[in-house]
C-alpha positions in Angstrom: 0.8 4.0 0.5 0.1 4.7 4.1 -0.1 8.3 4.1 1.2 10.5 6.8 3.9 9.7 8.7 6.0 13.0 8.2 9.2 12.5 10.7 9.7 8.8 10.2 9.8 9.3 6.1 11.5 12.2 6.3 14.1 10.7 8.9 14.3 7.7 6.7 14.9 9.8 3.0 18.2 11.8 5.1 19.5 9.0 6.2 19.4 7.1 2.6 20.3 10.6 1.4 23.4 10.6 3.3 24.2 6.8 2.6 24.3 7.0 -0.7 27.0 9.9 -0.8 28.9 8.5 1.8 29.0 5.4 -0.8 29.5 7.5 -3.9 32.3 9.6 -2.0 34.2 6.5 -0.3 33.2 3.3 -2.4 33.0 -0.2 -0.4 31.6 -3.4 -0.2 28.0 -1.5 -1.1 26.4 -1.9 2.0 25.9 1.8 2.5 24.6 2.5 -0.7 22.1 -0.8 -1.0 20.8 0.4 2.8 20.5 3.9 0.9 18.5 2.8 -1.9 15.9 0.5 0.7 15.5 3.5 3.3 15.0 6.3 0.5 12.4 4.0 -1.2 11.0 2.7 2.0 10.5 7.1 2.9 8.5 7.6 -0.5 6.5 4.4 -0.6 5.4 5.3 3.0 4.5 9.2 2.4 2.6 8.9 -1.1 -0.9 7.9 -1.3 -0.8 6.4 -4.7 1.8 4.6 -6.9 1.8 7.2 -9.7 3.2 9.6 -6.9 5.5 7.4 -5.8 7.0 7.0 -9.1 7.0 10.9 -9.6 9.2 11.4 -6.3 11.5 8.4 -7.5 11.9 9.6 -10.8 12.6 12.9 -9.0 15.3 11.9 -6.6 17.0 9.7 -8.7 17.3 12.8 -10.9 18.5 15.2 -8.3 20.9 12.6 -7.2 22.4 12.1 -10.9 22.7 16.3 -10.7 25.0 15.9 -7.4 27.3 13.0 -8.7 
C-alpha cells in the first residue's frame, strides 16, 4: 500500500520468517508465532501497491511455509 520501502519490509518478512519457525520448532505460549504472522503481513501490506498483490504474496507465503512444516 505504500510502495517502496525495500529494507524495512524485507527486514520485517525475516524476522516473521524466523518467528514462526522458532514457534513451529519449540511451541509456547504463541507469542512468537502471533508476532510472526503481524510482522510478515505488516512486510507485504507495506511493499505491494495494490491489494490483489498483497493477496498473491500471502497466498504465496502461506504456501511456502505449509511446504517447510
Amino acid at each position: 500500500m505504500f510502495g517502496n520501502w525495500n529494507l524495512l519490509t524485507a527486514f520485517l518478512y525475516v524476522i516473521g520468517i524466523v518467528l514462526l519457525t522458532i514457534e513451529a520448532i519449540m511451541p509456547g505460549f504463541g507469542i512468537a508465532g502471533i508476532t510472526g504472522v503481524i510482522l510478515v503481513l505488516a512486510s507485504i501490506v507495506l511493499i505491494t501497491s495494490s491489494v490483489y498483490q498483497a493477496l498473491l504474496m500471502l497466498v504465496g507465503t502461506i504456501a511456502i511455509a505449509i511446504i517447510l512444516v
